[in-house]
C-alpha positions in Angstrom: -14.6 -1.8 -30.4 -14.2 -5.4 -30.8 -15.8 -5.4 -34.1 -14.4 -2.5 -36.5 -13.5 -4.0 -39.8 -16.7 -4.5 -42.2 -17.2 -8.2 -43.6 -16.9 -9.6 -47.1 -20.3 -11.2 -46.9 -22.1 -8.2 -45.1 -23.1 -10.4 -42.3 -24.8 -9.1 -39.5 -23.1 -8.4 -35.9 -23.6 -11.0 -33.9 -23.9 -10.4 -29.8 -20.3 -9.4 -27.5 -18.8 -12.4 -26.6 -18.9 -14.0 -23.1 -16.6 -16.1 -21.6 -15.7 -18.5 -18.9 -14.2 -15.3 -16.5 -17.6 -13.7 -16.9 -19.4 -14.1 -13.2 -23.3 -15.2 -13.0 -25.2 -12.9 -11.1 -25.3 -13.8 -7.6 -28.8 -15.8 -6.6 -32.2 -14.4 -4.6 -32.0 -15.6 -1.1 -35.4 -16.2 -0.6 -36.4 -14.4 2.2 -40.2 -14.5 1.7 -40.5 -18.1 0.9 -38.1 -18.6 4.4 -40.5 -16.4 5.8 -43.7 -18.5 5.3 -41.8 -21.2 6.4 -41.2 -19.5 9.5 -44.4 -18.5 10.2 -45.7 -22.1 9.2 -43.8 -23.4 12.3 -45.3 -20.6 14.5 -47.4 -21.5 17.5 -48.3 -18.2 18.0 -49.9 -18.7 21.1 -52.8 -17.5 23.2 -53.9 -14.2 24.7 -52.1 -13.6 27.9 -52.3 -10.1 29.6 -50.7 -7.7 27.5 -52.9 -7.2 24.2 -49.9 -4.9 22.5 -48.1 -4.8 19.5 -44.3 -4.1 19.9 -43.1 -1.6 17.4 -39.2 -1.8 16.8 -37.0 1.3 15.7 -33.1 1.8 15.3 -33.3 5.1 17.9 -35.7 7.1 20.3 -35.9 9.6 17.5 -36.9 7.1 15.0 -39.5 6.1 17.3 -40.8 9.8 17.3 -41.4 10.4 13.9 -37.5 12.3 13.0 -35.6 10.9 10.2 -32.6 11.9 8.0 -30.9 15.3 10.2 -33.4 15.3 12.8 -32.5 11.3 13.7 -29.1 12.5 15.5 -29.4 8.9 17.7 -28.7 7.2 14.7 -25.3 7.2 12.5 -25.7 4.5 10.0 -23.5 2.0 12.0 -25.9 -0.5 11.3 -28.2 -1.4 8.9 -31.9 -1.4 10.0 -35.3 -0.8 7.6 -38.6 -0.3 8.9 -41.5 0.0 7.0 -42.8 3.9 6.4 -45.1 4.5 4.1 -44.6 8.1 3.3 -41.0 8.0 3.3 -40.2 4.4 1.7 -43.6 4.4 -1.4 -46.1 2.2 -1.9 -45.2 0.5 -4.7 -44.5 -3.1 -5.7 -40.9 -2.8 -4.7 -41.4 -1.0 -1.7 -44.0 -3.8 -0.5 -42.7 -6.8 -1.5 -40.1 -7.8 1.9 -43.0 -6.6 3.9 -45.3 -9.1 4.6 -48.2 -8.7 6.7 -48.2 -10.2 10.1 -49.9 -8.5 13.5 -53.0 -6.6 12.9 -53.3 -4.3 15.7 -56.7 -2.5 17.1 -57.0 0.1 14.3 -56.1 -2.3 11.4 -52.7 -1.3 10.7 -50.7 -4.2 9.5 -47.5 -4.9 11.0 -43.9 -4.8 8.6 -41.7 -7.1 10.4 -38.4 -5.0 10.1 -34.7 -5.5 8.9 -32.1 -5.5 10.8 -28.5 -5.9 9.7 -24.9 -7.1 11.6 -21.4 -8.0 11.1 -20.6 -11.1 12.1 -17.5 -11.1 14.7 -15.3 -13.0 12.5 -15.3 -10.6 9.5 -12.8 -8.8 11.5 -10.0 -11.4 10.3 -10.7 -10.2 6.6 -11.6 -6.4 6.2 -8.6 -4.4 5.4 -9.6 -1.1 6.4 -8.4 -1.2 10.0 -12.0 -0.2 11.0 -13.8 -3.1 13.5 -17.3 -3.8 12.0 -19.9 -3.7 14.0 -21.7 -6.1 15.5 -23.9 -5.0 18.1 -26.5 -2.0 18.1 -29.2 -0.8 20.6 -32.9 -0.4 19.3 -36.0 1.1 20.8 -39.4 -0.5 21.3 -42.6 1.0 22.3 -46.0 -0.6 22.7 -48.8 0.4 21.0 -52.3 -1.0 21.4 -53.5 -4.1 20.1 -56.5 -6.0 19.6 -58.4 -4.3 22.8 -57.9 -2.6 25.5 -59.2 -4.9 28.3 -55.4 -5.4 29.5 -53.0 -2.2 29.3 -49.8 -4.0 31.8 -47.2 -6.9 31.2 -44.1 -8.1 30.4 -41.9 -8.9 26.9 -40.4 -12.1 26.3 -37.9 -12.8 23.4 -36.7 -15.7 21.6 -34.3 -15.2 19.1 -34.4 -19.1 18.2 -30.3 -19.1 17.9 -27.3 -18.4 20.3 -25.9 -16.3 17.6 -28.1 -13.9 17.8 -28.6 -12.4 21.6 -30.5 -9.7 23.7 -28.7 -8.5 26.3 -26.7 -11.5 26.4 -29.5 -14.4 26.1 -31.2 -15.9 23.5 -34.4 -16.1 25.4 -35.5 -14.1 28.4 -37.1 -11.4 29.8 -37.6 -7.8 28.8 -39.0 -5.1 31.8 -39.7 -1.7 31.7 -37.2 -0.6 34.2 -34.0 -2.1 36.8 -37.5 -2.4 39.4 -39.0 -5.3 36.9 -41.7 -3.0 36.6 -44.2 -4.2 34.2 -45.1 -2.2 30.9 -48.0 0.0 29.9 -49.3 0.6 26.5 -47.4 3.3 24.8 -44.4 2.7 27.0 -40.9 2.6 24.8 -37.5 0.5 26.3 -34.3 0.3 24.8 -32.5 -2.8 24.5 -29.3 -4.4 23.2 -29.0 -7.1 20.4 -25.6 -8.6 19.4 -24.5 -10.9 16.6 -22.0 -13.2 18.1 -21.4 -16.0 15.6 -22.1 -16.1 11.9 -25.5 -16.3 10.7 -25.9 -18.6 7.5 -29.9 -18.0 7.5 -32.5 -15.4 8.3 -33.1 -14.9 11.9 -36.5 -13.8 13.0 -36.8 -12.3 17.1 -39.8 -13.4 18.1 -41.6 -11.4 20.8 -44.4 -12.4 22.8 -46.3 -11.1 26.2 -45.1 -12.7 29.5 -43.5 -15.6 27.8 -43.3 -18.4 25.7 -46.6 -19.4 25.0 -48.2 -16.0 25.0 -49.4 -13.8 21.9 -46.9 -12.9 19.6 -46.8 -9.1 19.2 -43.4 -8.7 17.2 -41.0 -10.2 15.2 -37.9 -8.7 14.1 -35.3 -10.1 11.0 -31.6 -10.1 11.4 -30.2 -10.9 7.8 -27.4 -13.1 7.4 -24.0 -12.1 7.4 -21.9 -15.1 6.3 -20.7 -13.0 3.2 -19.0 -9.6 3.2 -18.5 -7.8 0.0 -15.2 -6.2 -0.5 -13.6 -3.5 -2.9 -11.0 -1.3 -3.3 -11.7 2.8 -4.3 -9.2 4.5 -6.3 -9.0 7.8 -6.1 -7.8 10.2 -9.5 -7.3 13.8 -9.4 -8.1 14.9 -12.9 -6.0 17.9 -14.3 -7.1 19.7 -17.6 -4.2 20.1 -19.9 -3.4 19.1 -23.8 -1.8 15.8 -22.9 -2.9 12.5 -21.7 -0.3 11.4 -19.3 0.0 11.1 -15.2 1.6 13.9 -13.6 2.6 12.2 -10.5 1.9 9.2 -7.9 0.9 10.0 -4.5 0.2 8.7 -1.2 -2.2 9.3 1.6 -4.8 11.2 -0.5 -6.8 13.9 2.0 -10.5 12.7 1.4 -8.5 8.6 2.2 -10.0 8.5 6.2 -13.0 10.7 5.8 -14.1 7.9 2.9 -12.9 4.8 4.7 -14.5 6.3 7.5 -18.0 7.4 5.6 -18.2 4.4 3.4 -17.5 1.4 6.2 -19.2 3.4 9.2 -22.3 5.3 7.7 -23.5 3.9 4.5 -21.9 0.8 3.2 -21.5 -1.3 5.9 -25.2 -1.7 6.8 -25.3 -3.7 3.2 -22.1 -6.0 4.6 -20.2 -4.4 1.7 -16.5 -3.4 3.5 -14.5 -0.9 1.5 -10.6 0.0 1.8 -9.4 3.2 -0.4 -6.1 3.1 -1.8 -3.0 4.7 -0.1 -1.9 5.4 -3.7 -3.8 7.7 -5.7 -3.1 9.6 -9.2 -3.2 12.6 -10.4 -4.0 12.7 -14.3 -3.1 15.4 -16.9 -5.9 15.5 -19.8 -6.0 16.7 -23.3 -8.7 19.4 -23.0 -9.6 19.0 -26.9 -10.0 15.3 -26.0 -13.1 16.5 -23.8 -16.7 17.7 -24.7 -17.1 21.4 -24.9 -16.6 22.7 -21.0 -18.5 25.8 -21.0 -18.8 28.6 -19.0 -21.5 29.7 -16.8 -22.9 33.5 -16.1 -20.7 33.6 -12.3 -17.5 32.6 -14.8 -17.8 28.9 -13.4 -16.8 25.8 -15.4 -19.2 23.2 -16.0 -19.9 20.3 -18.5 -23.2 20.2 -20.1 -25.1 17.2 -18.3 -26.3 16.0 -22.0 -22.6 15.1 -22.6 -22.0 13.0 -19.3 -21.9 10.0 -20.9 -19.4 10.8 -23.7 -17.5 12.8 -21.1 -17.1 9.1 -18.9 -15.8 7.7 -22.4 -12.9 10.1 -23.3 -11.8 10.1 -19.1 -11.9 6.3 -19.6 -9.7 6.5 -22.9 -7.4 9.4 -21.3 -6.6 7.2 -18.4 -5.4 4.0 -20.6 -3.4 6.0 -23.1 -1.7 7.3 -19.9 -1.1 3.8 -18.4 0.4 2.8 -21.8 2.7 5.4 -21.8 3.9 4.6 -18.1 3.8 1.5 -18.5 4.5 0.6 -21.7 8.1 -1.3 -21.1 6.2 -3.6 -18.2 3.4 -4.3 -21.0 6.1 -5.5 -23.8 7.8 -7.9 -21.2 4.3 -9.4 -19.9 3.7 -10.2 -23.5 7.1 -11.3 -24.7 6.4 -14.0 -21.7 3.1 -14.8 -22.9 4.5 -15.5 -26.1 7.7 -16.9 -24.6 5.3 -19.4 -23.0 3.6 -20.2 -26.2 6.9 -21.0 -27.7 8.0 -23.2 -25.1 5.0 -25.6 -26.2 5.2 -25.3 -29.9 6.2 -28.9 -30.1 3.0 -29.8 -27.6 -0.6 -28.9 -26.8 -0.4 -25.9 -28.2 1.4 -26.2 -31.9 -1.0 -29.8 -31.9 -4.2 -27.3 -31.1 -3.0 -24.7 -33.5 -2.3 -26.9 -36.9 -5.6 -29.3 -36.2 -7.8 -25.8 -35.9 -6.2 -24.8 -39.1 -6.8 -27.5 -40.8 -10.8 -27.8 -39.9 -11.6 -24.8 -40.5 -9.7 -25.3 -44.0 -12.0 -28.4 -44.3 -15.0 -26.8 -43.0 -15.0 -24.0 -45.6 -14.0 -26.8 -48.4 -17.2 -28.5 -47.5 -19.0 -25.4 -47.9 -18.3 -24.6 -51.0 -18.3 -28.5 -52.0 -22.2 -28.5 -50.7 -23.1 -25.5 -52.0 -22.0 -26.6 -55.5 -24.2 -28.9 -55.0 -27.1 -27.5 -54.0 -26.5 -24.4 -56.2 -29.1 -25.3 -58.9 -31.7 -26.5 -56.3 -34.6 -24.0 -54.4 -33.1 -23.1 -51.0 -29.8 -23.7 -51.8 -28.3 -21.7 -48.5 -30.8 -23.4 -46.1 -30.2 -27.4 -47.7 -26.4 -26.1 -47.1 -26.3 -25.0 -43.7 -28.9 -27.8 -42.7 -26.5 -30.2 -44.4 -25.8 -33.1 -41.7 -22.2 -33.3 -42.8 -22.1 -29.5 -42.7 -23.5 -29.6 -39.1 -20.7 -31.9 -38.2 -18.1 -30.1 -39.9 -19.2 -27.0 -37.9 -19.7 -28.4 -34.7 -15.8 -30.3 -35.1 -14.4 -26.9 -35.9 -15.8 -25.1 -33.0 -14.7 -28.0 -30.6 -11.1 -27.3 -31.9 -11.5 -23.8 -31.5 -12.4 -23.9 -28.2 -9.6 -26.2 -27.3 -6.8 -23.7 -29.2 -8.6 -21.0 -26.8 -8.0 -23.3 -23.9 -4.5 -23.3 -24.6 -4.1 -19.5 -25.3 -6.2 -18.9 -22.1 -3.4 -20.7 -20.2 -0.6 -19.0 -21.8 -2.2 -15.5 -20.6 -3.0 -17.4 -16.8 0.6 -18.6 -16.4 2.4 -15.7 -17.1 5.3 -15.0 -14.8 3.9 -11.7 -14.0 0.5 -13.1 -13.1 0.6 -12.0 -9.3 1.8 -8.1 -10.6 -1.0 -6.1 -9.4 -1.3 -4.2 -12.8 -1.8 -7.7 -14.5 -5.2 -8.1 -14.1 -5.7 -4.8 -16.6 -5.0 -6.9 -19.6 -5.8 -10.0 -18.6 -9.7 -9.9 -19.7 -9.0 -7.5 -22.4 -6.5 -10.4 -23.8 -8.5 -13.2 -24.0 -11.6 -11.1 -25.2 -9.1 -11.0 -28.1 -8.8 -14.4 -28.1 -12.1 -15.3 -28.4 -12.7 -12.7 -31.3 -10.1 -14.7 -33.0 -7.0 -13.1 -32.5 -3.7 -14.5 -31.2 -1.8 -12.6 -28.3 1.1 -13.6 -29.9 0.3 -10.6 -32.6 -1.3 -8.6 -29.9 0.3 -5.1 -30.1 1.0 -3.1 -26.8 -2.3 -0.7 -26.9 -4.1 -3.8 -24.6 -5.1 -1.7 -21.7 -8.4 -1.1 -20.6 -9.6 0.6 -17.9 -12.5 -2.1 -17.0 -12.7 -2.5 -12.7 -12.3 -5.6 -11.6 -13.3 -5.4 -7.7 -12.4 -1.7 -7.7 -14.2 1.9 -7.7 -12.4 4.8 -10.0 -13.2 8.3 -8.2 -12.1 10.6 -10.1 -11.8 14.2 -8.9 -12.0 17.2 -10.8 -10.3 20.8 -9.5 -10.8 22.5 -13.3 -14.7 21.7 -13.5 -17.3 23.0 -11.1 -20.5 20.8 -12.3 -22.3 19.5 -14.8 -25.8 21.4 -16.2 -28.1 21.4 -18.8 -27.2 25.1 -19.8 -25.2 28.2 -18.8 -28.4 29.6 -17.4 -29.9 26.8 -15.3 -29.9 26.6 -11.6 -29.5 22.8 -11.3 -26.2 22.0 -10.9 -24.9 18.5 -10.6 -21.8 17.9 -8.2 -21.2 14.3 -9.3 -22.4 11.9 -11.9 -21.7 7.4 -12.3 -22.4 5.7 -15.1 -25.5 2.9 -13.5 -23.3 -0.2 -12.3 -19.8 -0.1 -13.9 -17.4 1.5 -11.4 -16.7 5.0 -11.9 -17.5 7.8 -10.2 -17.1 11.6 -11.4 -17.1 14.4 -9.0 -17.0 17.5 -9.6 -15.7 20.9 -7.3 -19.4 21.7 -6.4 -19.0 18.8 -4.3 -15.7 20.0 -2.1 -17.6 23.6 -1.8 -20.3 22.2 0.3 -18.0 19.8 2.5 -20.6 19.0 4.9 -22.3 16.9 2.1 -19.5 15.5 0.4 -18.8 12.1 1.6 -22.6 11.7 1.5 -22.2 12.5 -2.1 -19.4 10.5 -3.3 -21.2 7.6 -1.4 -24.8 8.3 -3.3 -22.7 8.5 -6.4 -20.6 4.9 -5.0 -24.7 3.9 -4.7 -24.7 4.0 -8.5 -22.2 2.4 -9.8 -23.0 -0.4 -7.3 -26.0 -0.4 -9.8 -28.8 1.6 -7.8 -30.9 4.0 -8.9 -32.2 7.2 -7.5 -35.4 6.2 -5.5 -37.6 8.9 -7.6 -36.8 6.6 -10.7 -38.5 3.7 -9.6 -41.7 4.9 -11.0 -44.5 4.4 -13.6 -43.7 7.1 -15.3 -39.9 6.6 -15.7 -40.6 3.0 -16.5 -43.3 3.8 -19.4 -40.5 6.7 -20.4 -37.9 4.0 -20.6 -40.2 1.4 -22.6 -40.8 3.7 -25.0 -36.9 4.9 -25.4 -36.1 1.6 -25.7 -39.3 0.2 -27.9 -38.4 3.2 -30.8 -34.8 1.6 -30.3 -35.6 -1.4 -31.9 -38.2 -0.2 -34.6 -35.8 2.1 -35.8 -33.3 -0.9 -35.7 -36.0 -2.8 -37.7 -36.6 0.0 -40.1 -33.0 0.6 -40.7 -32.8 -3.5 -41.5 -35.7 -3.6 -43.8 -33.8 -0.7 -45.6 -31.0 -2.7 -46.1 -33.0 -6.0 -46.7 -34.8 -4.1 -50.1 -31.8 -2.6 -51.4 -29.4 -5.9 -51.1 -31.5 -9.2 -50.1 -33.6 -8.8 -52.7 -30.7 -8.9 -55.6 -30.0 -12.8 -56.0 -26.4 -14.1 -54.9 -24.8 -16.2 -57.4 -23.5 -18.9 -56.7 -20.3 -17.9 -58.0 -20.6 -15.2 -56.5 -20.7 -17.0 -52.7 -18.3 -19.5 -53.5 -15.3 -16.7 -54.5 -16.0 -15.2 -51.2 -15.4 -18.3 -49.9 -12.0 -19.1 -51.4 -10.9 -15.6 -50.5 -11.8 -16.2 -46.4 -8.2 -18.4 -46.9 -6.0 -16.2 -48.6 -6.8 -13.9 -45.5 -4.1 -13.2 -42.6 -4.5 -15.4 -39.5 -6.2 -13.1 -37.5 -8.9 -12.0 -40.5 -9.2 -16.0 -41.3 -10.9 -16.5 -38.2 -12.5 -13.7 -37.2 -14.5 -14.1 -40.6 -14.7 -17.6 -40.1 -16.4 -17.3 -37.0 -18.7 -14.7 -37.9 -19.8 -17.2 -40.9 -20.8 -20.0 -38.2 -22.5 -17.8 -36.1 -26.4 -18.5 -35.9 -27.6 -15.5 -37.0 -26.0 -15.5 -39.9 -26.9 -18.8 -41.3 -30.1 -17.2 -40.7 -29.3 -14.6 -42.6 -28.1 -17.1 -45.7 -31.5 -18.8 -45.1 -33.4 -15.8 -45.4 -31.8 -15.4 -48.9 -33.7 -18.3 -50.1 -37.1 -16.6 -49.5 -36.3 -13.7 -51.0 -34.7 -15.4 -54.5 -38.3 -17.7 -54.5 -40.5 -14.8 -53.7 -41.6 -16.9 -50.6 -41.1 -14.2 -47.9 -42.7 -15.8 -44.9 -41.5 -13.9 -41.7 -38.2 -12.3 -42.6 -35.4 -12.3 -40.4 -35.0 -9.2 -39.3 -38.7 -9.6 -38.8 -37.7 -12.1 -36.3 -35.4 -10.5 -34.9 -37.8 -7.6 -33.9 -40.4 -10.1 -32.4 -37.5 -11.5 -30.5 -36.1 -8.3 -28.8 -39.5 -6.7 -28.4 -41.0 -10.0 -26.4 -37.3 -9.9 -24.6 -38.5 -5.7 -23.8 -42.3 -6.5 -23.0 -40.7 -9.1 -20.3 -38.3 -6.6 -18.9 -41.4 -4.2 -18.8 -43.7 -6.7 -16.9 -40.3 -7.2 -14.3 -39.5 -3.2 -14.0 -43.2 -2.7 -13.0 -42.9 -4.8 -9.8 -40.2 -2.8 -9.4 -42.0 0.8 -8.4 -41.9 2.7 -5.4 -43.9 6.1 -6.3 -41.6 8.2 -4.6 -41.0 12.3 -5.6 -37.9 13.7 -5.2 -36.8 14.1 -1.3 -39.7 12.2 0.1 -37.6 9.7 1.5 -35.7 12.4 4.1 -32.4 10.5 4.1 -31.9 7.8 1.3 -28.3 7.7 0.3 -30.0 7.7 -3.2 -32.4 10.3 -3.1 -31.8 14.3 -4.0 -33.5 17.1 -2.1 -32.4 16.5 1.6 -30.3 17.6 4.2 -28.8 14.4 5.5 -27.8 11.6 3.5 -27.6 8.2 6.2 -29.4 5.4 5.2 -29.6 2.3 2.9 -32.9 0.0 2.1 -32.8 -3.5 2.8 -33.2 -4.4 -0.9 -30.8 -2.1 -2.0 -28.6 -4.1 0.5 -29.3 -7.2 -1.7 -28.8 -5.1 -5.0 -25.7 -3.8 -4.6 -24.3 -7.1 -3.7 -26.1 -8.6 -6.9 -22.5 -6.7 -8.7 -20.4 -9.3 -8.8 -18.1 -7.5 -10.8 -17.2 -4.9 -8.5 -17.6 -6.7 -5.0 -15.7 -9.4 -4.2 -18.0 -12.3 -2.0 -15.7 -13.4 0.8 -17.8 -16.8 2.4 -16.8 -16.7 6.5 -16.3 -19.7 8.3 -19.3 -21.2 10.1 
């Protein structure tokens, strides 16, 4: 953990720190406000002779009612969302990229549907050898509109781009048959539609009868496609043993093509995300005792006890970097030596300049603190008249800007070593200058500096020795796979390879997760109120636990003495200890913690801090609350037939269009790749 050592002054923890590598999340395109827009512009025309409304769906079996197995027209080779009330809820979420436009004779409101394609020119920068695709065939039948006082006509398109084309036009004519037969209501055809440039925006097909200035009966969005979403899965077979180490490094793992395969053909292609598995896999030897308990169930099976998942992820995590370490060890001491090689070089220059004028502001900032509080020592509110000081303020705000410089120049030293472009570099990279911002110096920064933290990569890791992971020897629910929600690790389990049929489904509904998706039964009231209240008695017993420790030492006064020889001894600490201590003390929190000691040595309490602090990260939980509600789709387990992220079902093929746009929200484990207009 970044902070382990306890403090001299007992200060609270401030946040993790964040730093400049850290990525924002990617932006909301918009689509509904584009989508008013759109309509705005509309002239949607008059009634011609074909009172219909065009229903669009990915096959003919979509268009009679089959999803999931019974949909065998439909692979996953593109992404496409229609609007289905009983399979895709009726919740917030499940509403809110459906906007009403068509009402048809019996009052049913028209979902304009989603349809997703590759662009032609993300071909030049997938590295999975396998051509995305950029063309599919849908199915559109005519059900009845308004009345019934015309039944025959035509279908006219107008995809309002030359991107975007049917049958190779952007406008034109659609008939029933090769005869130019017109259509009748509740006749179906199937037609082409290709993406043949990129698309920057939202395109929406319009459809109207006969042609351009007749009714419009259907419109269909194409998403765009100018960024594809790339990472890497690495594949780790997991061996139980009593030592953390790698056994051996392979190539040409068996499950390579049926995942590149699954993932960029079936599932994760229709949300643009392109996804190349590593030739090179590892197999891992781990200390058993390192483990949770693995038990054994009643048919002599080996399983993990699904209460224990999470600490189970922790000790693989840990296994896997004590192995690297040991493997790699010699390669980390020379990357370091250069770092500090590099350092050395510029002693006499920004660096050494950076390094004495930090030390000697912070020697000056805690001078002044103990000069001002001298001073205001015999006063009332002697800690906030300190830290409010305006010479204080200054003194703080100087040392921070040189502290930030001296990081500057440590960040560079870990950017420019030699080794930069070594594709193991970029494991210690972050974890060196999160060092560096807690204060330390990589130049003391021993060779334990590996952590396994993906960085545009997925860790699958395999397990031969472990069937599945259950609540008890006795239950019947077995779980083949678990991933921690968003952070890039997958754990299967040998359930999974018994029932090969499912498996790449599987791994990709456990890929799903750590892409940061849920399971679509979780995106309900009752797991939302469930996790309110989980996390609301998370911060009253926080604030219980901190009114405890307010009575028993806030409420003894601090002598001035007392805080002053603290002070002297923050300089008689190493380097490393100087600063991290130093920093803590300028932190905001805990000068708010100092200030809080003046209420309790004048008996004027007001709202304590900790108080505060509760009102704080309950209105911060009352705000996530209000946000998770729009985000419900009142779904039960298997109701969605097919969802890569629901349990319960046969078939496993399809993605939602905003899980599209959530998964490429990660933009730590998906690398954006902008195409050329």
């Amino acid at each position: 953990m970044l902070y382990e050592e306890s403090f001299d002054f007992d200060f609270p923890e401030p946040d993790s720190f964040s730093f400049e590598t850290i990525e924002p999340e990617r932006e909301n395109d918009g689509f509904l406000e584009k989508y008013d827009a759109f309509v705005k512009r509309l002239n949607k025309g008059s009634l011609k002779n074909f009172d219909c409304v065009a229903q669009f769906y990915r096959s003919k079996e979509q268009m009679e009612g089959k999803l999931g197995v019974n949909d065998v027209g439909y692979t996953g080779s593109f992404g496409f969302q229609r609007y289905n009330e009983s399979t895709d809820g009726d919740g917030k979420l499940s509403l809110k990229y459906f906007p009403d436009f068509v009402i048809d004779r019996n009052n049913n409101k028209y979902k304009l549907p989603f349809l997703s394609l590759w662009s032609p020119k993300s071909r030049t920068v997938v590295s999975n050898n396998i051509s995305p695709v950029s063309k599919a065939t849908l199915w559109c039948r005519f059900d009845l509109g308004v009345d019934n006082s015309h039944n025959s006509g035509i279908l006219y398109y107008d995809t309002g781009t030359p991107k975007v084309r049917i049958s190779g036009k952007q406008k034109g004519v659609i008939y029933k048959d090769t005869d130019e037969n017109p259509f009748t209501l509740g006749d179906d055809v199937s037609f082409d539609i290709a993406c043949v440039d990129t698309l920057t925006d939202y395109v929406f097909v319009v459809f109207r009868e006969t042609d351009s200035s007749g009714k419009i009966i259907g419109i269909l969005t194409v998403v765009p496609n100018n960024s594809i979403y790339k990472t890497e899965v690495n594949i780790v077979n997991i061996k139980l043993g009593y030592e953390n180490r790698f056994i051996s490094n392979n190539r040409n793992h068996p499950l390579r093509q049926p995942l590149l395969k699954h993932f960029n053909e079936n599932s994760f292609n229709q949300s643009l995300i392109s996804i190349d598995v590593n030739p090179n896999y590892k197999i891992l030897n781990v200390d058993r005792n390192q483990l949770p308990k693995i038990n054994i169930d009643s048919n002599g099976k080996p399983f993990i006890n699904s209460s224990s998942n999470q600490a189970f992820h922790e000790a693989i995590k840990t296994a896997y970097s004590e192995a690297i370490v040991k493997e790699e060890g010699d390669y980390i001491t020379r990357l370091l030596v250069d770092v500090r090689r590099y350092i050395a070089y510029k002693e006499d220059t920004e660096f050494e300049r950076e390094k004495r004028r930090l030390k000697r502001t912070a020697l000056q900032l805690i001078n002044l603190i103990i000069k001002k509080f001298k001073q205001y020592s015999k006063q009332d509110y002697a800690y906030t008249k300190t830290f409010e000081d305006t010479e204080i303020l200054k003194s703080i705000a100087d040392y921070t800007e040189e502290r930030d410089a001296y990081r500057y120049e440590l960040f560079k030293a870990v950017e420019n070593s030699r080794y930069k472009d070594n594709k193991d570099y970029d494991l210690i990279r972050d974890k060196l200058k999160v060092k560096i911002m807690s204060g330390q110096d990589v130049t003391t920064i021993d060779n334990n500096s590996l952590s396994l933290d993906p960085k545009y990569k997925i860790y699958v890791f395999l397990y031969e020795d472990i069937y599945a992971s259950k609540e008890s020897t006795d239950s019947l629910a077995e779980i083949a796979g678990f991933a921690p929600n968003g952070k890039g690790f997958c754990h299967i389990f040998n359930m999974a390879f018994t029932h090969k049929t499912q498996r790449d489904e599987l791994i990709a509904h456990e890929a799903g997760h750590s892409f940061g998706l849920k399971h679509t039964f979780d995106y309900n009231k009752e797991e939302v109120d469930k996790e309110y209240r989980d996390d609301l008695k998370e911060i009253e017993d926080e604030r219980k636990s901190n009114i405890k420790k307010y009575n028993n030492k806030g409420g003894e006064k601090i002598s001035a003495d007392n805080f002053i020889e603290r002070l002297k001894n923050l300089k008689k600490h190493n380097e490393y200890r100087f600063y991290f201590e130093l920093n803590k003390l300028v932190e905001y929190e805990t000068i708010e913690f100092f200030k809080e000691k003046d209420n309790l040595n004048e008996s004027q309490l007001g709202i304590p801090f900790y108080q505060e602090k509760y009102l704080r990260d309950k209105e911060t939980l009352d705000e996530k609350f209000k946000g998770d509600l729009k985000r419900i789709l009142n779904l039960k387990k298997g109701q969605t037939q097919e969802n890569y992220m629901d349990y319960d079902i046969p078939k496993r093929k399809s993605f939602w269009y905003w899980q599209w746009a959530e998964m490429q929200k990660n933009v730590k484990l998906l690398e954006e790749i902008k195409l050329n207009k």
